[in-house]
Backbone and ligand atoms as CSV (ligand in chain L), in Angstrom:
chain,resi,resn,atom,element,x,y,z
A,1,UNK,N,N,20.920,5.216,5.476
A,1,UNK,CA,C,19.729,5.623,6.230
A,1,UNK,C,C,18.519,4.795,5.791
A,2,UNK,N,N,17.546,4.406,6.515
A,2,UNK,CA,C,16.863,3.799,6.689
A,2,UNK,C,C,15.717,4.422,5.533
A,3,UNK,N,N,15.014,3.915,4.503
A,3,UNK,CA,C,13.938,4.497,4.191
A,3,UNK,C,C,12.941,5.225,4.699
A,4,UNK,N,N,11.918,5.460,5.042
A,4,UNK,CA,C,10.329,5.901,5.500
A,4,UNK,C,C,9.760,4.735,6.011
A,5,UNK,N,N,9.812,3.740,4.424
A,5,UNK,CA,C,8.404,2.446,4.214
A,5,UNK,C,C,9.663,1.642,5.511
A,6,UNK,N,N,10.920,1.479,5.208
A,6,UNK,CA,C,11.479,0.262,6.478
A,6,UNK,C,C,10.964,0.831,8.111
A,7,UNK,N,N,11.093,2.370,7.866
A,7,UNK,CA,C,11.354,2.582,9.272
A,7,UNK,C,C,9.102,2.656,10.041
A,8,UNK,N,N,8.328,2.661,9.219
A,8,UNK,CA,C,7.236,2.467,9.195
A,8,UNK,C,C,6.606,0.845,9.663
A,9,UNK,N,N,7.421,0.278,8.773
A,9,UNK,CA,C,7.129,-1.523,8.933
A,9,UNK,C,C,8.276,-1.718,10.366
A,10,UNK,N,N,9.355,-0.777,11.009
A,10,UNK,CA,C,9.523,-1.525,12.163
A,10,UNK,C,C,8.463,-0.838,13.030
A,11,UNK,N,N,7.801,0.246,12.779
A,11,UNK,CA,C,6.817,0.563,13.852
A,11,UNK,C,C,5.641,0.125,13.644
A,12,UNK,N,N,5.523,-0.831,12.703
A,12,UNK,CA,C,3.865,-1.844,13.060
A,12,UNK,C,C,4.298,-2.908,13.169
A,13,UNK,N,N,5.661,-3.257,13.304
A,13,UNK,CA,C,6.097,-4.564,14.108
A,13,UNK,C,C,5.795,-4.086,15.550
A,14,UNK,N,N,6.825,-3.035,15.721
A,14,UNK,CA,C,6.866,-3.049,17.260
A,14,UNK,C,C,5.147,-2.930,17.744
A,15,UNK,N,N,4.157,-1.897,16.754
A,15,UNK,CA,C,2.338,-1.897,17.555
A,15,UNK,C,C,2.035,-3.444,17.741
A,16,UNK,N,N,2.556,-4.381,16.865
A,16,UNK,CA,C,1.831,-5.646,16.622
A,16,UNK,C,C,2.337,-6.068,18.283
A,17,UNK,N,N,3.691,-6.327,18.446
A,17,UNK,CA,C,4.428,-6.214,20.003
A,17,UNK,C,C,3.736,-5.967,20.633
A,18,UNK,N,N,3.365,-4.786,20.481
A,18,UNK,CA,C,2.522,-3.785,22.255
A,18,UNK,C,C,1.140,-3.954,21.900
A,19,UNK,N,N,0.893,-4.358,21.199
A,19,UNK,CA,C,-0.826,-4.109,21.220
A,19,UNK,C,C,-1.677,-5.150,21.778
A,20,UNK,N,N,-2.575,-5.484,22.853
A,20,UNK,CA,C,-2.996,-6.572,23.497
A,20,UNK,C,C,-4.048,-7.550,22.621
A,21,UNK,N,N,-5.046,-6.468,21.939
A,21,UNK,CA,C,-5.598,-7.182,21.210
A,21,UNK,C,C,-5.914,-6.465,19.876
A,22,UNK,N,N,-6.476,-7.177,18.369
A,22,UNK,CA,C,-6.303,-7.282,17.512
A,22,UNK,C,C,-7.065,-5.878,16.991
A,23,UNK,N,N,-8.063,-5.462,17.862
A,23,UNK,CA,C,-9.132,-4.544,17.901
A,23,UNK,C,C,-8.245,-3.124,18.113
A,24,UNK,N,N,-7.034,-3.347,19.244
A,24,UNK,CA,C,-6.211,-2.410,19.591
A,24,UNK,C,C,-5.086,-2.251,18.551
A,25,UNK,N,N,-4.831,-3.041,17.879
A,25,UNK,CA,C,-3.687,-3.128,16.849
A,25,UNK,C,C,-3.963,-2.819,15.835
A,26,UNK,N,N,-5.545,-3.123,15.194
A,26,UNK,CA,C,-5.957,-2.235,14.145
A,26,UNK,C,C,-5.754,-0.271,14.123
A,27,UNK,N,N,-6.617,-0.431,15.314
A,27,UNK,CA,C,-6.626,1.035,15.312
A,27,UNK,C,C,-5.578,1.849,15.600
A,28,UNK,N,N,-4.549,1.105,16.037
A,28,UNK,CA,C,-3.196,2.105,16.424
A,28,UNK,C,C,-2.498,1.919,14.798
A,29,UNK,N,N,-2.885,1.226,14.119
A,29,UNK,CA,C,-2.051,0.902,12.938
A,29,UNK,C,C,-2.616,1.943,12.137
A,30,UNK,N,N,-4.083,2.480,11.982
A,30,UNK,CA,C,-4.441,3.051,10.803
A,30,UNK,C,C,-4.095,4.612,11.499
A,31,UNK,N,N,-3.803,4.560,12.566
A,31,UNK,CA,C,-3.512,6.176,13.069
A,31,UNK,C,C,-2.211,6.252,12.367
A,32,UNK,N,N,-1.474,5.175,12.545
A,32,UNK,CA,C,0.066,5.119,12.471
A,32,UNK,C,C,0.334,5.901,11.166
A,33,UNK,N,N,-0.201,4.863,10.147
A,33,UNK,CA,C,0.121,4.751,8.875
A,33,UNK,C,C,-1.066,5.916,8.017
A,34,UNK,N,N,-1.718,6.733,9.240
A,34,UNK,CA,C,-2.200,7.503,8.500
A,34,UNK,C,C,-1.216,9.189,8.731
A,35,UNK,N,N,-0.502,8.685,9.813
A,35,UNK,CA,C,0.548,9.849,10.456
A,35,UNK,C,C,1.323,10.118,9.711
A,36,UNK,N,N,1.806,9.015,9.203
A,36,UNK,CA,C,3.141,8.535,9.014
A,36,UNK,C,C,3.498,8.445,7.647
A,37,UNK,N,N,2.613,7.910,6.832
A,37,UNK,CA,C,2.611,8.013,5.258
A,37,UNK,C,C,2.028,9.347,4.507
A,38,UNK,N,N,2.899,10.359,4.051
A,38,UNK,CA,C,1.836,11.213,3.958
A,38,UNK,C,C,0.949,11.253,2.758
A,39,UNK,N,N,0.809,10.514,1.855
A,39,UNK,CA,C,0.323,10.077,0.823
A,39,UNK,C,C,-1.167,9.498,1.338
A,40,UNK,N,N,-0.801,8.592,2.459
A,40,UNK,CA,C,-2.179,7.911,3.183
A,40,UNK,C,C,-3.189,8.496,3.227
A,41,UNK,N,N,-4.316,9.119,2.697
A,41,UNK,CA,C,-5.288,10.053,3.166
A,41,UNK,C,C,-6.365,9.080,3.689
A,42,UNK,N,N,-6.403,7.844,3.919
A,42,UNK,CA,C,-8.229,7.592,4.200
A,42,UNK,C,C,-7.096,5.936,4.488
A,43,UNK,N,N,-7.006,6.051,5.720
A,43,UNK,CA,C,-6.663,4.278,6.090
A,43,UNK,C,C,-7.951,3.570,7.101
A,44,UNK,N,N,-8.212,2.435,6.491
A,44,UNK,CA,C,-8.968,1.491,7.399
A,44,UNK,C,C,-9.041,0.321,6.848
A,45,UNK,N,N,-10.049,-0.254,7.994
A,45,UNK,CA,C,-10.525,-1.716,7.909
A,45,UNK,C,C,-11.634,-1.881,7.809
A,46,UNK,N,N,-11.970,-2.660,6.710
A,46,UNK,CA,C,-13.433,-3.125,6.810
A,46,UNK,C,C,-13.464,-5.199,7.013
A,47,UNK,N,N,-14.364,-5.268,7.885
A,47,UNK,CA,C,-14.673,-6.639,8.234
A,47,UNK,C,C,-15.643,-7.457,7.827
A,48,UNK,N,N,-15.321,-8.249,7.161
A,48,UNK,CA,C,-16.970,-9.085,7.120
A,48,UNK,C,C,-17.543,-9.950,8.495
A,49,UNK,N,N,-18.912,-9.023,8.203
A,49,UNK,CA,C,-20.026,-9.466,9.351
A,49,UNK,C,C,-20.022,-11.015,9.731
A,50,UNK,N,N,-19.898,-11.168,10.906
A,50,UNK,CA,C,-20.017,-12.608,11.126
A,50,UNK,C,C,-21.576,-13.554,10.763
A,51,UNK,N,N,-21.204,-14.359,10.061
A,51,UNK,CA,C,-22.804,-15.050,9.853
A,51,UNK,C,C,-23.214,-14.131,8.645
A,52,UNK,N,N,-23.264,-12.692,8.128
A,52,UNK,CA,C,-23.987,-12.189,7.222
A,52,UNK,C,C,-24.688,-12.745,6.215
A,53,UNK,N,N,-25.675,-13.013,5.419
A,53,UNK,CA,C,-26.057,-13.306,4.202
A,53,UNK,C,C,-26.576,-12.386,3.382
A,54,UNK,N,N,-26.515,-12.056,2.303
A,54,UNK,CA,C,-24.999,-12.040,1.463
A,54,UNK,C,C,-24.215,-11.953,2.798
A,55,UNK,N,N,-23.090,-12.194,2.052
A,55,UNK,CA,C,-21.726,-11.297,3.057
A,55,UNK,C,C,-21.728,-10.333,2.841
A,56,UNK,N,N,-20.616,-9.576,4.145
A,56,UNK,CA,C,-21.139,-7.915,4.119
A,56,UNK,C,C,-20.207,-7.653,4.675
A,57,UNK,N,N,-19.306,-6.488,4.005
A,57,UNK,CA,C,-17.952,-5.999,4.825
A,57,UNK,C,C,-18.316,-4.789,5.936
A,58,UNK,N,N,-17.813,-4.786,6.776
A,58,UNK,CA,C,-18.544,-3.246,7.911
A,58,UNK,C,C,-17.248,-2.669,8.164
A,59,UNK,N,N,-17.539,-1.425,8.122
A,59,UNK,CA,C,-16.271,-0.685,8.681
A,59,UNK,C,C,-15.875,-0.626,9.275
A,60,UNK,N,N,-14.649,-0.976,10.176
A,60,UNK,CA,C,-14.126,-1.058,11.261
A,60,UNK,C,C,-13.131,0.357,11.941
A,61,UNK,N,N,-12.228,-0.106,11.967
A,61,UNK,CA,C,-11.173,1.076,12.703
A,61,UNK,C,C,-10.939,2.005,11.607
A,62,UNK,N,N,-10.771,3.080,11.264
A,62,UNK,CA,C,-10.569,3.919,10.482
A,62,UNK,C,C,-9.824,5.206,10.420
A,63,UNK,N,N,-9.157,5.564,10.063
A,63,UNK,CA,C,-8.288,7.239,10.282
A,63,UNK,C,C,-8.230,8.330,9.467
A,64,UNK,N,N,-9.159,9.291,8.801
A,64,UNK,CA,C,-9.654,10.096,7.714
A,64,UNK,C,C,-10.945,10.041,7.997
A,65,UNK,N,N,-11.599,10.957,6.613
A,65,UNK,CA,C,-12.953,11.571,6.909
A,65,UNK,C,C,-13.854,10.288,6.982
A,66,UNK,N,N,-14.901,10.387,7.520
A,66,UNK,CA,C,-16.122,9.828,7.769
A,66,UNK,C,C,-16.582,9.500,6.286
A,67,UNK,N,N,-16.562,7.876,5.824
A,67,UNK,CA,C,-16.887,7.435,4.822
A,67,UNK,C,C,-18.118,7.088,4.637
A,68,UNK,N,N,-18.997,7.039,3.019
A,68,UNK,CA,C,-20.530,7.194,2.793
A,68,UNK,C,C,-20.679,6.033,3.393
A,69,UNK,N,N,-19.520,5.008,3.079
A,69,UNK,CA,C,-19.624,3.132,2.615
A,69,UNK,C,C,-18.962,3.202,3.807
A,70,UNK,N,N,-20.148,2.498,4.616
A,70,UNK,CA,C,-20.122,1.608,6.061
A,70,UNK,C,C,-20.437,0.658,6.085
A,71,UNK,N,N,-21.052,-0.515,4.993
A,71,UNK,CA,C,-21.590,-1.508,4.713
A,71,UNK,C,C,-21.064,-1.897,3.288
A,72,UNK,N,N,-20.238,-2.836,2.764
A,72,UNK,CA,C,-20.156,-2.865,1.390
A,72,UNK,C,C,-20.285,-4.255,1.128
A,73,UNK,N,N,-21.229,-4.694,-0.091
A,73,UNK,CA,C,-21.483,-6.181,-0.297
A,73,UNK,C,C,-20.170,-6.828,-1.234
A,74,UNK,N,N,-19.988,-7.870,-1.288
A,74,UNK,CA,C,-18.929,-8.579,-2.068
A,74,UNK,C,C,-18.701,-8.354,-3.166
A,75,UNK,N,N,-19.861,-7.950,-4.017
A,75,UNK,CA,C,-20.188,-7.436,-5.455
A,75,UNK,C,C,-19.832,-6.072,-6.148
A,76,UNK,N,N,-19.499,-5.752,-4.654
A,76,UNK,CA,C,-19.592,-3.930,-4.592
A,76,UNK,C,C,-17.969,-3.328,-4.856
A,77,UNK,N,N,-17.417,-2.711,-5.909
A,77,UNK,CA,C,-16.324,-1.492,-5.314
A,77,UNK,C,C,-15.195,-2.444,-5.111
A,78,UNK,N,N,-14.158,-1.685,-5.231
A,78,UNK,CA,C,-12.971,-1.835,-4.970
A,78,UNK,C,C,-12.647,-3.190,-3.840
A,79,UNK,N,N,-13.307,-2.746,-2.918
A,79,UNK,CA,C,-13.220,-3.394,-1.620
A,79,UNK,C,C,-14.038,-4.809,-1.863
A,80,UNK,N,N,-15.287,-4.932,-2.189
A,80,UNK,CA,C,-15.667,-6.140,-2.772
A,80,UNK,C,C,-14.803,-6.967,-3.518
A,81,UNK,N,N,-14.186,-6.153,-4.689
A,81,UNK,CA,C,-13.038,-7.331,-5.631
A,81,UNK,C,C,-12.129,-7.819,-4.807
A,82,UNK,N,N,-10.947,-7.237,-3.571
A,82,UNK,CA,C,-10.213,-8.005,-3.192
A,82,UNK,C,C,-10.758,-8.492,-2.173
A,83,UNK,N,N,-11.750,-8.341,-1.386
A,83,UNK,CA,C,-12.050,-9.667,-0.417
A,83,UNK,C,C,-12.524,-10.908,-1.013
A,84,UNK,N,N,-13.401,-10.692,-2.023
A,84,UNK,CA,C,-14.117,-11.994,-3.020
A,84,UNK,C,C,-13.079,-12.547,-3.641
A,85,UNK,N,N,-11.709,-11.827,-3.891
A,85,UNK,CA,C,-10.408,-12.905,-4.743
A,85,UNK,C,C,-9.835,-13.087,-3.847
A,86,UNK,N,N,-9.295,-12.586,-2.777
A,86,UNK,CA,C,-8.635,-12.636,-1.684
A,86,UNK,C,C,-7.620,-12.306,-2.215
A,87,UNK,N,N,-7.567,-11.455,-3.189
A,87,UNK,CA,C,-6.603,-10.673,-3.965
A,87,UNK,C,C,-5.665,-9.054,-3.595
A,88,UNK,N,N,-4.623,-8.617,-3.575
A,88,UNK,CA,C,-4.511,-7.433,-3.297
A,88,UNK,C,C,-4.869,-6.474,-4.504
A,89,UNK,N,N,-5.601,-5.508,-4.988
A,89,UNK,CA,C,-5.767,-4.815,-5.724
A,89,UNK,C,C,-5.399,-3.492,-5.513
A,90,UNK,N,N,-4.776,-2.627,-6.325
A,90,UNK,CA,C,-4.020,-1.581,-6.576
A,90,UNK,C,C,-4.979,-0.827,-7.974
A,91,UNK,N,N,-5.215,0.277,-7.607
A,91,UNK,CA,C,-5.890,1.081,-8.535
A,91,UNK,C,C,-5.324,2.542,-8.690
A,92,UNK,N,N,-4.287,2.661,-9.768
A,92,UNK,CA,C,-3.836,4.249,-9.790
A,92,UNK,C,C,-4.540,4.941,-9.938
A,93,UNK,N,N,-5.907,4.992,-11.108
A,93,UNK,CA,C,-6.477,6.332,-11.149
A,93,UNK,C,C,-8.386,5.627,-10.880
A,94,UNK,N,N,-8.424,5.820,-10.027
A,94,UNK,CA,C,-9.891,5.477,-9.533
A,94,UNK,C,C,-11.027,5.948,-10.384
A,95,UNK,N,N,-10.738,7.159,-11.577
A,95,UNK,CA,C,-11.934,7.655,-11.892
A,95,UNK,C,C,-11.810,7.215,-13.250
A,96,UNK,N,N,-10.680,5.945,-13.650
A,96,UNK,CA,C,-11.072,4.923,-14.676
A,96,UNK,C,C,-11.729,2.913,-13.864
A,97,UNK,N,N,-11.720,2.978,-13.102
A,97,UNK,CA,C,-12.310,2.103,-12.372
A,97,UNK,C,C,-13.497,1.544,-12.169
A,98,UNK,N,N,-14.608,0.662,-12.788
A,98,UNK,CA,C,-15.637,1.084,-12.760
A,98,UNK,C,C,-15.930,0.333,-11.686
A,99,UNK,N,N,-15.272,-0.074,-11.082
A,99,UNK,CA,C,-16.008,-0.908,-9.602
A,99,UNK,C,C,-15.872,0.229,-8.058
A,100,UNK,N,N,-14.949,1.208,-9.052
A,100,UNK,CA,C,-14.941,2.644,-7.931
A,100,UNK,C,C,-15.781,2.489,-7.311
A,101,UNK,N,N,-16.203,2.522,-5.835
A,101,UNK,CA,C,-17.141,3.883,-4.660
A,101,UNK,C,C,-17.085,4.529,-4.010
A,102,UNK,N,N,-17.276,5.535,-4.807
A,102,UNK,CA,C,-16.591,7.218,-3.954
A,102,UNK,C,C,-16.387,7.022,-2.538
A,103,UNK,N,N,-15.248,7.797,-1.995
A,103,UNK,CA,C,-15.205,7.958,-0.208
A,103,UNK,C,C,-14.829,9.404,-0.457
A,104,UNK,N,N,-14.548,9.886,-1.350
A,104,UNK,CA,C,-14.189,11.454,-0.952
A,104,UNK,C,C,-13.643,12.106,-2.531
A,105,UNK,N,N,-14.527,13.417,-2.718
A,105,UNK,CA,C,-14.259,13.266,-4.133
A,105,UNK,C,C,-12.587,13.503,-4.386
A,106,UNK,N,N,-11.950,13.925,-3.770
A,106,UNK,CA,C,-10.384,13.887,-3.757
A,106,UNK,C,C,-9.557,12.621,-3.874
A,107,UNK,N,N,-9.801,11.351,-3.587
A,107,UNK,CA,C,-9.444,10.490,-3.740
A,107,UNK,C,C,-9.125,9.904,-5.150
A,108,UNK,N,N,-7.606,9.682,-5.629
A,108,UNK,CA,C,-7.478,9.601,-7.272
A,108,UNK,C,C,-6.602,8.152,-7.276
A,109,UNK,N,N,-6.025,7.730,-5.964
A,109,UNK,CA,C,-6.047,6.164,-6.081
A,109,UNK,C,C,-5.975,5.400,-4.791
A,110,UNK,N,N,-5.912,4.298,-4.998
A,110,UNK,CA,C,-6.299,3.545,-3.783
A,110,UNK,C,C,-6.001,1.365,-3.603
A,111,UNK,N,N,-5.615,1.623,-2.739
A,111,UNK,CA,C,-4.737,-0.299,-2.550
A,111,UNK,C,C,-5.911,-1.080,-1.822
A,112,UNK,N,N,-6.369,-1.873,-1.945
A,112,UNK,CA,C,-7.020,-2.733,-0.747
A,112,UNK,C,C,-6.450,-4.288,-0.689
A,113,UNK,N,N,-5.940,-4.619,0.540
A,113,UNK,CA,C,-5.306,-5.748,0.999
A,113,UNK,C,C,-5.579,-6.623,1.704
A,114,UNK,N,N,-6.479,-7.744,1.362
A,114,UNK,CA,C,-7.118,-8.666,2.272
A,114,UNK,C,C,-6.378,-9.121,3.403
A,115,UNK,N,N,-6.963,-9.822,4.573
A,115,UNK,CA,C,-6.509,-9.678,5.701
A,115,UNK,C,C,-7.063,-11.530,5.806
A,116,UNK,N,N,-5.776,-12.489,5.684
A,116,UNK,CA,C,-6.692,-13.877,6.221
A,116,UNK,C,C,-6.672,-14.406,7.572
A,117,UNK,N,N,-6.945,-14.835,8.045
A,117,UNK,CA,C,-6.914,-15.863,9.570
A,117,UNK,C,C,-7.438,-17.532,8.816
A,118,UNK,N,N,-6.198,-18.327,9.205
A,118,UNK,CA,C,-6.083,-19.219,8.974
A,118,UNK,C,C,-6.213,-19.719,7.044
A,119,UNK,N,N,-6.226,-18.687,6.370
A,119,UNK,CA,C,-5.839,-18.928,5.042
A,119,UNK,C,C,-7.185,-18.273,4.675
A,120,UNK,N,N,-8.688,-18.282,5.232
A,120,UNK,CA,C,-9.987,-17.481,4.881
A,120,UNK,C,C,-9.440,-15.719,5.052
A,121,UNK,N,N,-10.232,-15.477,4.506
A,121,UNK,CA,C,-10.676,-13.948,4.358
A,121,UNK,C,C,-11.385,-13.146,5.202
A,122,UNK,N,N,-11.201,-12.576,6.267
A,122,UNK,CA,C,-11.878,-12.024,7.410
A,122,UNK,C,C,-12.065,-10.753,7.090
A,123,UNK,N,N,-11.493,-9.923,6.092
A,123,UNK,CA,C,-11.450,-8.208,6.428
A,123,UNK,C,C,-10.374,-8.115,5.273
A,124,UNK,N,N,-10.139,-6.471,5.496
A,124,UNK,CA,C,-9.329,-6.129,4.612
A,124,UNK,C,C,-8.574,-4.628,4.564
A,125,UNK,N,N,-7.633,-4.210,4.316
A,125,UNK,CA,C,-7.197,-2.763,4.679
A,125,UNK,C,C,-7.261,-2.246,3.534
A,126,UNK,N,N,-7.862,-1.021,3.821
A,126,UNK,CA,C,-8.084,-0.168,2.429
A,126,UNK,C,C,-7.425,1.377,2.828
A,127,UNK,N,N,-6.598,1.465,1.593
A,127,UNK,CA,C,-5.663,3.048,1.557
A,127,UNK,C,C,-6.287,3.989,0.433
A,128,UNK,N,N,-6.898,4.866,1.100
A,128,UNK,CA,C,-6.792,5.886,-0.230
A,128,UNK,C,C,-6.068,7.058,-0.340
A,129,UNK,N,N,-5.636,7.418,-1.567
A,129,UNK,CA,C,-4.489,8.517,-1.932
A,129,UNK,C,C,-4.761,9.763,-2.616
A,130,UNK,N,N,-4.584,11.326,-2.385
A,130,UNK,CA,C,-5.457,11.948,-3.182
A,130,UNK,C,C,-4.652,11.873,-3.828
A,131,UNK,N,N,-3.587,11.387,-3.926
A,131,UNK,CA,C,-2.409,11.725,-5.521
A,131,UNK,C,C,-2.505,10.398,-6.147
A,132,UNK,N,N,-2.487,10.067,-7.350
A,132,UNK,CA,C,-2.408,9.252,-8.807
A,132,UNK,C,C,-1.766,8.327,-8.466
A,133,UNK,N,N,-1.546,7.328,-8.506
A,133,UNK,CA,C,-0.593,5.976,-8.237
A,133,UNK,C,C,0.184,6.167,-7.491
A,134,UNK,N,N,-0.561,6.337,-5.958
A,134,UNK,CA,C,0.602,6.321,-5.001
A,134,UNK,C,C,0.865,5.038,-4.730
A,135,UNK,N,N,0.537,4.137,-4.935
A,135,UNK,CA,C,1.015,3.026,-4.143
A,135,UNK,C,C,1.906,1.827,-5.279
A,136,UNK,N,N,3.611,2.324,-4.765
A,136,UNK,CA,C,4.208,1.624,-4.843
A,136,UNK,C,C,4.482,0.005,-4.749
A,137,UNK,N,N,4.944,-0.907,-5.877
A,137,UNK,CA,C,5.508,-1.970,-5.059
A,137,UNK,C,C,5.886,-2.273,-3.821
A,138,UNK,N,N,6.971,-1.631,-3.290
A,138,UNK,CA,C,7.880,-1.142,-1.876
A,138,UNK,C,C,6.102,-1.103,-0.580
A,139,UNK,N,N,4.921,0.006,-1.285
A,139,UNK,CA,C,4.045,0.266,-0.105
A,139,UNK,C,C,2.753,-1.075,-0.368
A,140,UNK,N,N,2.823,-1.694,-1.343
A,140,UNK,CA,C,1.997,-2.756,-1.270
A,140,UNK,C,C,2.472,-3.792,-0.396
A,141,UNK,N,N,4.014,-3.571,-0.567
A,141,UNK,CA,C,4.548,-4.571,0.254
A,141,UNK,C,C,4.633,-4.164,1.920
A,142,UNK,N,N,4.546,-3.215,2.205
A,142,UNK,CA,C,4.307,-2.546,3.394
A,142,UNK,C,C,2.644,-3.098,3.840
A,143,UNK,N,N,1.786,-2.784,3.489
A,143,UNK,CA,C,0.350,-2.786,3.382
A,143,UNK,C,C,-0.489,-4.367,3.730
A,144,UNK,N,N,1.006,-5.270,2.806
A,144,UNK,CA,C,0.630,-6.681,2.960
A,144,UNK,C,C,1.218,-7.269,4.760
A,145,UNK,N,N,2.596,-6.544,4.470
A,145,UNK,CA,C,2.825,-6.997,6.092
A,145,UNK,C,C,2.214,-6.371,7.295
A,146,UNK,N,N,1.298,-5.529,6.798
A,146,UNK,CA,C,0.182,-4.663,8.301
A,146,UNK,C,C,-0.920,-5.654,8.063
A,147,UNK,N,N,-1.773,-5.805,7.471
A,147,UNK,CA,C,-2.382,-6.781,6.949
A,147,UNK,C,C,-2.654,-8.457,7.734
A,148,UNK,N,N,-0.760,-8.372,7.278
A,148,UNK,CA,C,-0.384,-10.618,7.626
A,148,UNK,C,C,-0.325,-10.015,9.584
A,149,UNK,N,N,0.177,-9.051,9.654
A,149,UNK,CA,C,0.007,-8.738,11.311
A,149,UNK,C,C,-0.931,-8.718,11.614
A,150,UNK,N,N,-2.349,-8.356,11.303
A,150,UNK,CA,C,-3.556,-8.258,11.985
A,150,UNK,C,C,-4.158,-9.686,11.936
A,151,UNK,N,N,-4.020,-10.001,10.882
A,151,UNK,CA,C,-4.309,-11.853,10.703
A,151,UNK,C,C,-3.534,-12.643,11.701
A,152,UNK,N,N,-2.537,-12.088,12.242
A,152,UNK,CA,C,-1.606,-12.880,13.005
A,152,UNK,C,C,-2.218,-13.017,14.356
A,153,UNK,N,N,-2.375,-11.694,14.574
A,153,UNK,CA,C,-2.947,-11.171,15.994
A,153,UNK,C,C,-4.652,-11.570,16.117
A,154,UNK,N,N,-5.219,-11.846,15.296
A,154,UNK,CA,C,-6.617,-12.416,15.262
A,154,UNK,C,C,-6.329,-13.839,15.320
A,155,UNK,N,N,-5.244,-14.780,14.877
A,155,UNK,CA,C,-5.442,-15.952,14.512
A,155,UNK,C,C,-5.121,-16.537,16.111
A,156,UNK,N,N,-3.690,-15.400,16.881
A,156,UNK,CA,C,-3.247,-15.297,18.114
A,156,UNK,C,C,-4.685,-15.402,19.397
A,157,UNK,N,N,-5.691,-14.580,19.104
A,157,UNK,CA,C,-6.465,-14.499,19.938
A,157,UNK,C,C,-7.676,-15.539,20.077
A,158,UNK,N,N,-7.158,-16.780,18.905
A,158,UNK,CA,C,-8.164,-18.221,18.835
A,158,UNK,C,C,-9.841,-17.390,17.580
A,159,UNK,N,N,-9.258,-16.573,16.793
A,159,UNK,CA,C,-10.408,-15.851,15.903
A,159,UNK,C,C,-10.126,-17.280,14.591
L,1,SME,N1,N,-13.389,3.075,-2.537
L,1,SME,C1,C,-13.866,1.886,-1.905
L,1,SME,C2,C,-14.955,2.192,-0.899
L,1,SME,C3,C,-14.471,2.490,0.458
L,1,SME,S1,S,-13.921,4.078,0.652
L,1,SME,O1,O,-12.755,4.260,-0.193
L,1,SME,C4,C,-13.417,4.379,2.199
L,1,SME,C5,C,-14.344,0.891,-2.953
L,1,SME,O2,O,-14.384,1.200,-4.128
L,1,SME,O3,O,-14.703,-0.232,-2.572
């Protein structure tokens, strides 16, 4: 029998399939994987602003509560470290973290997975978990291929 995480990654193959554009593929993805994983409590995307100075990530498609951080600078939080390395970062317990910024005081860990088009850094998917090191090897590796799909589908649409 098929795992969860396999049978999850064929259904954001098949959204990447059906989805027309990249805007539509985000947001069916963070519903998906917020349905679907039940660990997922807080899935989205944040984008950096086109042109911004500083740069500036903005929140994009999202599936969970209404977050403080709708604007986050490069310098800033979790989400700042892996877009500025273009790194995936994995954080089991967030409230040893000091680049933490709260989204919900329940939140105890959390993955963020840069998103490139054409090898740059456009955005990034961020998971948060109210349980302690949810995120597996197996779901980073899940996380990276939702991720290389949205980069795909942006790079697809001449972005
Ligand atoms: N925790 C993130 C901020 C975004 S919220 O989790 C939705 C961070 O430290 O960058």
């Amino acid at each position: 029998m098929a795992s969860k995480i396999e049978e999850v990654r064929k259904e954001v193959a098949e959204l990447a399939q059906a989805s027309p554009t990249a805007q539509e593929l985000m947001q069916r993805m963070v519903r998906l994987l917020h349905e679907r994983m039940l660990k997922c409590n807080w899935v989205g995307f944040y984008m950096l602003e086109p042109g911004a100075k500083p740069p500036m990530l903005a929140l994009g498609p999202f599936d969970g509560a209404m977050t403080p951080h709708t604007r986050i600078p490069l310098n800033q939080g979790i989400c700042g470290a892996a877009a500025s390395s273009g790194q995936t970062v994995v954080v089991d317990d967030v409230s040893k973290d000091p680049r933490y910024l709260a989204c919900s005081l329940e939140t105890k860990s959390e993955i963020v997975v840069p998103v490139f088009v054409h090898g740059a850094v456009v955005g990034e998917l961020d998971i948060d978990s109210h349980f302690p090191a949810a995120f597996t090897a197996e779901h980073q590796e899940l996380v990276q291929y939702c991720a290389m799909l949205v980069g795909k589908k942006l790079e697809a649409s001449g972005k």
